[in-house]
Jmol script that loads the backbone (N, CA, C; Angstrom):
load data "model"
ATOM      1  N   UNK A   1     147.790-106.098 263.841  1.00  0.00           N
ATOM      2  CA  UNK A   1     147.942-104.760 264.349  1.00  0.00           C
ATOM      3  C   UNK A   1     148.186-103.813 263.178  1.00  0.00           C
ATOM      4  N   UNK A   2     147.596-102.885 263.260  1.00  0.00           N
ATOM      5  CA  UNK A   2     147.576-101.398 261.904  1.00  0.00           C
ATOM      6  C   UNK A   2     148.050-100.366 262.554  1.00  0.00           C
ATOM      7  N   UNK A   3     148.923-100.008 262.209  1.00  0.00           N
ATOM      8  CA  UNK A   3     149.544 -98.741 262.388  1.00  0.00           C
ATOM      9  C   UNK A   3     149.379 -97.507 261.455  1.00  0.00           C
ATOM     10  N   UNK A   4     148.706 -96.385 261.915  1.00  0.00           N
ATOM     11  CA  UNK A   4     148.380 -95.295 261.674  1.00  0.00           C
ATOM     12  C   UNK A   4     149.739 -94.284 261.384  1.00  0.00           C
ATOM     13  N   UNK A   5     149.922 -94.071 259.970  1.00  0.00           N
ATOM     14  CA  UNK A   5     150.932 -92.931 259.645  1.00  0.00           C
ATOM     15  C   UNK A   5     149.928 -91.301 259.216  1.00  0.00           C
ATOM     16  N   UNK A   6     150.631 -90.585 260.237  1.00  0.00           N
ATOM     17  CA  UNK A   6     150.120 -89.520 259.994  1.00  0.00           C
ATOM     18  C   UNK A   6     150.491 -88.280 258.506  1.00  0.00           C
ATOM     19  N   UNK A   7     149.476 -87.879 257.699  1.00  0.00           N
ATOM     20  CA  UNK A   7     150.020 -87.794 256.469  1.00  0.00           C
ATOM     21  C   UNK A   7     150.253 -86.438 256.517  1.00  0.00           C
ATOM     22  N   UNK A   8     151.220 -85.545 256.579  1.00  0.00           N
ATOM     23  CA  UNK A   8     151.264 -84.036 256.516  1.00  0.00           C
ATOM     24  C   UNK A   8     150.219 -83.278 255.724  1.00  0.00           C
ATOM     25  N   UNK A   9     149.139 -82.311 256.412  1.00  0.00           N
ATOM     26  CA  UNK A   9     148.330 -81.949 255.658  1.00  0.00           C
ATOM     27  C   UNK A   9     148.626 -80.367 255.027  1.00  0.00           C
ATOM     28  N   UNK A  10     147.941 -79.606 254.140  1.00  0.00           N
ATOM     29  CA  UNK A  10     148.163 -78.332 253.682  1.00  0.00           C
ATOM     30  C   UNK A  10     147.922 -77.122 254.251  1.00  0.00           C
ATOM     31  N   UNK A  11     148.285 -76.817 255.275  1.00  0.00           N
ATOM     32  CA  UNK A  11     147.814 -75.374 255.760  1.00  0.00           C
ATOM     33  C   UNK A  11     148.432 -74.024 255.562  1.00  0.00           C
ATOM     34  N   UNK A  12     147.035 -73.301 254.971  1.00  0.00           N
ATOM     35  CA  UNK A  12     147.845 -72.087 254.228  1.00  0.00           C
ATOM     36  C   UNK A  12     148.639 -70.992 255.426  1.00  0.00           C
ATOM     37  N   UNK A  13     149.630 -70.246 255.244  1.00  0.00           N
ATOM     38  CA  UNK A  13     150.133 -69.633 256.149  1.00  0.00           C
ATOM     39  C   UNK A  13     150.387 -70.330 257.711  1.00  0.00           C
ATOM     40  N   UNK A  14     150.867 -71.776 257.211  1.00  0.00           N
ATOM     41  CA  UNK A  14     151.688 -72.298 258.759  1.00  0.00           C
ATOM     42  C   UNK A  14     152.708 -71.484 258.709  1.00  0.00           C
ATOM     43  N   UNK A  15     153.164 -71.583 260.300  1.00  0.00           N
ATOM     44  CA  UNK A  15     154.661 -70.943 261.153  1.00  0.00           C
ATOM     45  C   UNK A  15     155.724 -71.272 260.173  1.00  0.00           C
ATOM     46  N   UNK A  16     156.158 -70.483 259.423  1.00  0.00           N
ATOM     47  CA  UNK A  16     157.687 -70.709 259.165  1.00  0.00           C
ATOM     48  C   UNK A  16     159.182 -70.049 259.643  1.00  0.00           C
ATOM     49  N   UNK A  17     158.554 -69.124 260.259  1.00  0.00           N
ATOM     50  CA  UNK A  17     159.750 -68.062 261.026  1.00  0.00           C
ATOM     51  C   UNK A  17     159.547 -68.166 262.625  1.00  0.00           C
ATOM     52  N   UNK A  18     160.926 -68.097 262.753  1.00  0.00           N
ATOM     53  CA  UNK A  18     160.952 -67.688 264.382  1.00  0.00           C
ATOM     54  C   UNK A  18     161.000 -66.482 265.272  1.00  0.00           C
ATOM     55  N   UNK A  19     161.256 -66.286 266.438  1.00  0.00           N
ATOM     56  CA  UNK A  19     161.050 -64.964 266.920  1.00  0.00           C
ATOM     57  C   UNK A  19     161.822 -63.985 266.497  1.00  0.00           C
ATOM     58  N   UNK A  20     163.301 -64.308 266.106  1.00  0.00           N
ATOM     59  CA  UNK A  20     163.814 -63.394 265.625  1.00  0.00           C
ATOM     60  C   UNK A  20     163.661 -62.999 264.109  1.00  0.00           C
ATOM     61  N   UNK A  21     162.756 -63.988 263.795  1.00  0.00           N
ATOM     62  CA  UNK A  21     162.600 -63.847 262.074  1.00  0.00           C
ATOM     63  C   UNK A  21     161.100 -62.784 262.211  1.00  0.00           C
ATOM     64  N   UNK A  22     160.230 -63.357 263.375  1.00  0.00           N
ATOM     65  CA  UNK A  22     159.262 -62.239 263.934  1.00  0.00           C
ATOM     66  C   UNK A  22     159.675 -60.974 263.754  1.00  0.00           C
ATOM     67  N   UNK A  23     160.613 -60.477 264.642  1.00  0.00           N
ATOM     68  CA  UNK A  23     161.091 -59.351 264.944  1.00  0.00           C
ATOM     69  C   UNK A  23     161.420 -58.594 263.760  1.00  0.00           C
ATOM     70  N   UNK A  24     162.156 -59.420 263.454  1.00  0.00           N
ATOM     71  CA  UNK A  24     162.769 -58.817 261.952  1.00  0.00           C
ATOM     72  C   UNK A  24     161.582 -57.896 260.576  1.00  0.00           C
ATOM     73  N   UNK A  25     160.481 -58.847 260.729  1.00  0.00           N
ATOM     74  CA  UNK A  25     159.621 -58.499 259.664  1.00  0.00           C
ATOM     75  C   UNK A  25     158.621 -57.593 261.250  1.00  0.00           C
ATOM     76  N   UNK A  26     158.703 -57.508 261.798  1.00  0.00           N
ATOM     77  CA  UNK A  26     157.681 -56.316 262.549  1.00  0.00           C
ATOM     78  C   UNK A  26     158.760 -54.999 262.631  1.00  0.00           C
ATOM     79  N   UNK A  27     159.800 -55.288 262.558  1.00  0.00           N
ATOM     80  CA  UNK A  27     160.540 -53.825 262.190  1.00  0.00           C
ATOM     81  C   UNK A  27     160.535 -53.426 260.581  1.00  0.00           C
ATOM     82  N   UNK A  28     160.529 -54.213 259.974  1.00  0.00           N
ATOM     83  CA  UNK A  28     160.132 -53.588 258.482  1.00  0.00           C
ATOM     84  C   UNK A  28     159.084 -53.433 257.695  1.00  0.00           C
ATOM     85  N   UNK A  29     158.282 -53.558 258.552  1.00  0.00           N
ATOM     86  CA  UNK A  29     156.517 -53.225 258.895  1.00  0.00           C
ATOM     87  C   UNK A  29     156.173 -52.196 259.196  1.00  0.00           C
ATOM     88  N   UNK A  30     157.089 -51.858 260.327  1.00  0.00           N
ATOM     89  CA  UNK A  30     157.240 -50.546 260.789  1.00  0.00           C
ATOM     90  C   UNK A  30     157.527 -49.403 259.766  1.00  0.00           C
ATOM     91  N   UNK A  31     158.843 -49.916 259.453  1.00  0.00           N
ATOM     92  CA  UNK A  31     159.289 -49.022 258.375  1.00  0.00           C
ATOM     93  C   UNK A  31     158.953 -48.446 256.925  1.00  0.00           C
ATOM     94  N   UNK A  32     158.210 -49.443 256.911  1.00  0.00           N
ATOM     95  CA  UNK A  32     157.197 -49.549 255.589  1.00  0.00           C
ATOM     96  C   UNK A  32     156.029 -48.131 255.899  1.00  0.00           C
ATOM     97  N   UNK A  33     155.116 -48.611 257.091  1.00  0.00           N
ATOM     98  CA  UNK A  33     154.246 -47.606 257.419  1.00  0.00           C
ATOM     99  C   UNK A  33     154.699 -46.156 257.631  1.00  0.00           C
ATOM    100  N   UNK A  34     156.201 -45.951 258.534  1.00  0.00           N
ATOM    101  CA  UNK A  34     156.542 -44.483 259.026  1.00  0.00           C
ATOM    102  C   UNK A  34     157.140 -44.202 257.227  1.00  0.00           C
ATOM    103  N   UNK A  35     157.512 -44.867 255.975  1.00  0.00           N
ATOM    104  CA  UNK A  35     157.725 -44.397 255.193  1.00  0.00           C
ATOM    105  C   UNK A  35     156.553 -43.714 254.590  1.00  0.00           C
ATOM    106  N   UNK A  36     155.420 -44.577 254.871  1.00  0.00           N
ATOM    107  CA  UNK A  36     154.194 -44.259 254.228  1.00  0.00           C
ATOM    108  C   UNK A  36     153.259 -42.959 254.577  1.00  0.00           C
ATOM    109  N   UNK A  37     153.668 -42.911 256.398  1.00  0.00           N
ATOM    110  CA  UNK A  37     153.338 -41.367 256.426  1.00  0.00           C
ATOM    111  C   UNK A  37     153.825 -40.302 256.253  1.00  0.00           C
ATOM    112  N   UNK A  38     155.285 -40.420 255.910  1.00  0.00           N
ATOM    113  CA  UNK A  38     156.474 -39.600 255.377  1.00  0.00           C
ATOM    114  C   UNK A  38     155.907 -39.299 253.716  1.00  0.00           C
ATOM    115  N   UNK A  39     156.072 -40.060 253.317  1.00  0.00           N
ATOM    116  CA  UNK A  39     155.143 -39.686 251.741  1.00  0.00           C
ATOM    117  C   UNK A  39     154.149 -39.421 251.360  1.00  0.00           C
ATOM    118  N   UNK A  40     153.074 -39.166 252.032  1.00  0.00           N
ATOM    119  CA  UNK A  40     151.785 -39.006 252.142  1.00  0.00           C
ATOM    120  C   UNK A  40     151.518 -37.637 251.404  1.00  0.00           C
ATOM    121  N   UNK A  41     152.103 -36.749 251.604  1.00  0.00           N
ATOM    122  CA  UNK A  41     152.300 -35.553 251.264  1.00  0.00           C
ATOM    123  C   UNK A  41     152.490 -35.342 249.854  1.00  0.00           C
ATOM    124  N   UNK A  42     153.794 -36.182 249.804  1.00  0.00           N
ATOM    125  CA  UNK A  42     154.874 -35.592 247.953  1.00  0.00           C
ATOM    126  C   UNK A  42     153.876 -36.966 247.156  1.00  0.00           C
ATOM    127  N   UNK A  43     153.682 -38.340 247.121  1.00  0.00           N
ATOM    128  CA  UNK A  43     153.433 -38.830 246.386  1.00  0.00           C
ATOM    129  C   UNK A  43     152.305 -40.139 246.949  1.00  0.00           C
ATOM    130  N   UNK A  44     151.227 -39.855 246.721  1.00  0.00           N
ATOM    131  CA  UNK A  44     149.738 -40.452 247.481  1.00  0.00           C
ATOM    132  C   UNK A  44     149.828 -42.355 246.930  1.00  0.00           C
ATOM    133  N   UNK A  45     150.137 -42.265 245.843  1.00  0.00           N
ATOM    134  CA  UNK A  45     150.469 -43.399 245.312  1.00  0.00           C
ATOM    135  C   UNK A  45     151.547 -44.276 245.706  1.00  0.00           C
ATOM    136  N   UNK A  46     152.106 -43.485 245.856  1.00  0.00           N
ATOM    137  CA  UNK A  46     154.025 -44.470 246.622  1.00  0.00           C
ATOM    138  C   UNK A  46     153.308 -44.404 248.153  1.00  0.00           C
ATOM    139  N   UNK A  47     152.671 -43.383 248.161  1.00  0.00           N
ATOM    140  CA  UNK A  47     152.384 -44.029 249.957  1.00  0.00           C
ATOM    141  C   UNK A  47     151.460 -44.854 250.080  1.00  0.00           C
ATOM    142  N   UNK A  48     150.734 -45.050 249.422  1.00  0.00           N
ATOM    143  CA  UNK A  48     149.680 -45.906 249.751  1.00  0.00           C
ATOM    144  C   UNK A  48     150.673 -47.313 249.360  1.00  0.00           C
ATOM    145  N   UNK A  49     151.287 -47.623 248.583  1.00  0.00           N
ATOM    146  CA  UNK A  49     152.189 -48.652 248.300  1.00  0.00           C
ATOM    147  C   UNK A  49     152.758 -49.239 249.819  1.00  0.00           C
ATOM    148  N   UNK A  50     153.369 -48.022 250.119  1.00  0.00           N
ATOM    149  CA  UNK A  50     154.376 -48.661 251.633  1.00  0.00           C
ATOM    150  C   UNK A  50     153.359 -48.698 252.483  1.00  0.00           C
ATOM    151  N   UNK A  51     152.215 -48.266 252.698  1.00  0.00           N
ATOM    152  CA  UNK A  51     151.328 -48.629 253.617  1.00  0.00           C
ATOM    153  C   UNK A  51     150.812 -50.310 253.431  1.00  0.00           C
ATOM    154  N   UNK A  52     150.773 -50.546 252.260  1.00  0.00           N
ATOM    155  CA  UNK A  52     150.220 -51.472 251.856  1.00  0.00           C
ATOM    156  C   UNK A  52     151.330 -52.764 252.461  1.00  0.00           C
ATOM    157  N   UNK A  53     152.630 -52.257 251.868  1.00  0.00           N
ATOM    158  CA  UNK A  53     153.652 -53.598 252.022  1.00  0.00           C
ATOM    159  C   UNK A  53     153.828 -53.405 253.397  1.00  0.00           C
ATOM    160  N   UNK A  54     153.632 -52.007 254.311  1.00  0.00           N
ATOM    161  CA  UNK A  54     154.196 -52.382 255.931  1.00  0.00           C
ATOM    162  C   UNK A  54     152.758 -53.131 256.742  1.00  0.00           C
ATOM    163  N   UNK A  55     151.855 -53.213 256.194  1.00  0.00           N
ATOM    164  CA  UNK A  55     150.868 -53.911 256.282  1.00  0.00           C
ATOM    165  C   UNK A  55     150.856 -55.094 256.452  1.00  0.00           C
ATOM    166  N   UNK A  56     151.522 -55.621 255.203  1.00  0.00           N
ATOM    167  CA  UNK A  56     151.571 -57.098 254.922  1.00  0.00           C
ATOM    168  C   UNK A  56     153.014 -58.114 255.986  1.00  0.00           C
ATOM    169  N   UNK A  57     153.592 -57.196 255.552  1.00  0.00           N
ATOM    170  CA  UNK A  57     154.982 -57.267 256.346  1.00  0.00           C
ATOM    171  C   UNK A  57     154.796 -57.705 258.135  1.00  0.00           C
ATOM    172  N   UNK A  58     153.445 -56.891 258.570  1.00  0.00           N
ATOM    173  CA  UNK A  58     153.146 -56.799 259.833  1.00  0.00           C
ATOM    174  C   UNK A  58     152.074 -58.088 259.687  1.00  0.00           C
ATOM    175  N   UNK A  59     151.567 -58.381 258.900  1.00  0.00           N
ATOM    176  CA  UNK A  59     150.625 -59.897 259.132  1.00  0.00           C
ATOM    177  C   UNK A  59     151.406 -60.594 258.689  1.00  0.00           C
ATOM    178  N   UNK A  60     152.956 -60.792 258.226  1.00  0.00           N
ATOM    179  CA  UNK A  60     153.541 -61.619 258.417  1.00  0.00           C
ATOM    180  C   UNK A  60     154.522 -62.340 260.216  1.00  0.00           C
ATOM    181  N   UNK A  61     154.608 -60.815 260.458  1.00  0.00           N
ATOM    182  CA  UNK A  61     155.231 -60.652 262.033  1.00  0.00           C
ATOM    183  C   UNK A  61     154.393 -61.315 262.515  1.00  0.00           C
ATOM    184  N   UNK A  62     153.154 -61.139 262.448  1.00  0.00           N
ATOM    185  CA  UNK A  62     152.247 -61.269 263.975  1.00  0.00           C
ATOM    186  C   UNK A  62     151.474 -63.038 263.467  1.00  0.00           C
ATOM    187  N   UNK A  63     151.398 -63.205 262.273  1.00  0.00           N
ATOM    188  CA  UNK A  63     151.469 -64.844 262.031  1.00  0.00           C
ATOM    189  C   UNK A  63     152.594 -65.853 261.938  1.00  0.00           C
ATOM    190  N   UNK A  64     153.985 -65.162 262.183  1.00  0.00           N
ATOM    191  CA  UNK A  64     154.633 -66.378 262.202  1.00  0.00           C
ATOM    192  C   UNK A  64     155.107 -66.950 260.976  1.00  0.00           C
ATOM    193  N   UNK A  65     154.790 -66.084 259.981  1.00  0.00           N
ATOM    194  CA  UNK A  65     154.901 -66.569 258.024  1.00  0.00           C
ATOM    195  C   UNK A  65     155.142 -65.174 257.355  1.00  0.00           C
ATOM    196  N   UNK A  66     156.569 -65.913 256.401  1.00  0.00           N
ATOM    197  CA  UNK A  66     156.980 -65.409 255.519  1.00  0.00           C
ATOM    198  C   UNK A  66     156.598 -66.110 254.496  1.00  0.00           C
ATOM    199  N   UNK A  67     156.067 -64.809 253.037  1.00  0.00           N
ATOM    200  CA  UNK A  67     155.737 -65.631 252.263  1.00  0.00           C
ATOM    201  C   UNK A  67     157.303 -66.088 251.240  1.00  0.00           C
ATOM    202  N   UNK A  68     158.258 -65.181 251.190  1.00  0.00           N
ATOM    203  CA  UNK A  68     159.358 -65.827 250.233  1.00  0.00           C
ATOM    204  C   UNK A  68     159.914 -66.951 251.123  1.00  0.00           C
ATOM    205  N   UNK A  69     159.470 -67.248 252.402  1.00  0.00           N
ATOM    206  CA  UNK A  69     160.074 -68.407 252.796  1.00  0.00           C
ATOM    207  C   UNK A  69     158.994 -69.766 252.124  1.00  0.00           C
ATOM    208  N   UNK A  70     157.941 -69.170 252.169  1.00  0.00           N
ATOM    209  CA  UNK A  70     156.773 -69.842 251.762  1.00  0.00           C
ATOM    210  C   UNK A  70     156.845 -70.160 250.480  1.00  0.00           C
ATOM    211  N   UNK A  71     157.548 -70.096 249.517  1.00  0.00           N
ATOM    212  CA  UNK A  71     158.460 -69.993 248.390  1.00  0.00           C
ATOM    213  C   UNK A  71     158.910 -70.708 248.052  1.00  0.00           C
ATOM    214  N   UNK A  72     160.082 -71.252 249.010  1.00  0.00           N
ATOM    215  CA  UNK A  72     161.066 -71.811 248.864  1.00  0.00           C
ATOM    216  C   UNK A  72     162.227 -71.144 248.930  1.00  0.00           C
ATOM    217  N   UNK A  73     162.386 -70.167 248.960  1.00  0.00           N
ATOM    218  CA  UNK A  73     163.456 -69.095 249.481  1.00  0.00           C
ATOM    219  C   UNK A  73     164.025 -69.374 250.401  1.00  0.00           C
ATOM    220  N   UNK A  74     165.699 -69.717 251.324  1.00  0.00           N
ATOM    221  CA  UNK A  74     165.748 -69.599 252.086  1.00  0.00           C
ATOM    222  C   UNK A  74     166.293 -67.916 252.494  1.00  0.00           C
ATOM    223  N   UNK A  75     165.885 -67.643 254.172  1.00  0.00           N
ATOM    224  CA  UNK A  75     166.095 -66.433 254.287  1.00  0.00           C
ATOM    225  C   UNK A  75     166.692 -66.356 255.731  1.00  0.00           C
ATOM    226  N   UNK A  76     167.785 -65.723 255.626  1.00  0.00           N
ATOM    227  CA  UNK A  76     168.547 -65.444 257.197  1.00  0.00           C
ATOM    228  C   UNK A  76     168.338 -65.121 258.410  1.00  0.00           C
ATOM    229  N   UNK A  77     166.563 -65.026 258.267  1.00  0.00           N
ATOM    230  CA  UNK A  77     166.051 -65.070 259.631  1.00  0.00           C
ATOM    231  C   UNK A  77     164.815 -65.831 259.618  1.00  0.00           C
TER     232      UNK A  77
END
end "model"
wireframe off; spacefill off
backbone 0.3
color backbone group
């Protein structure tokens, strides 16, 4: 008889956060973007920045992955 061990494979951006770790990064996603239309005005460059990170911030919410957890970081949510 052979017994089959299943070998953990590499998948980029698996689940590492939970709903409240969700939540957490879709509110500072948020905040990222309403900073970004707040600056839009005084400095095109800093806004396009926070657009950029409330961006990322928000494809982290809505996938389930943090990348400093992805790291090795641990993080409080």
């Amino acid at each position: 008889m052979k017994l089959c061990v299943a070998q953990e494979q590499y998948y980029p951006m698996r689940q590492n956060i939970d709903r409240k770790g969700r939540a957490a990064r879709g509110g500072i996603g948020l905040l990222f973007l309403l900073c970004g239309a707040l600056l839009l005005q005084q400095s095109g460059t800093l806004a396009i920045l926070c657009f950029v990170c409330g961006l990322f911030t928000l494809l982290e919410a809505l996938r389930g992955w943090c990348a400093v957890r992805a790291c090795g970081i641990k993080t409080p949510f």
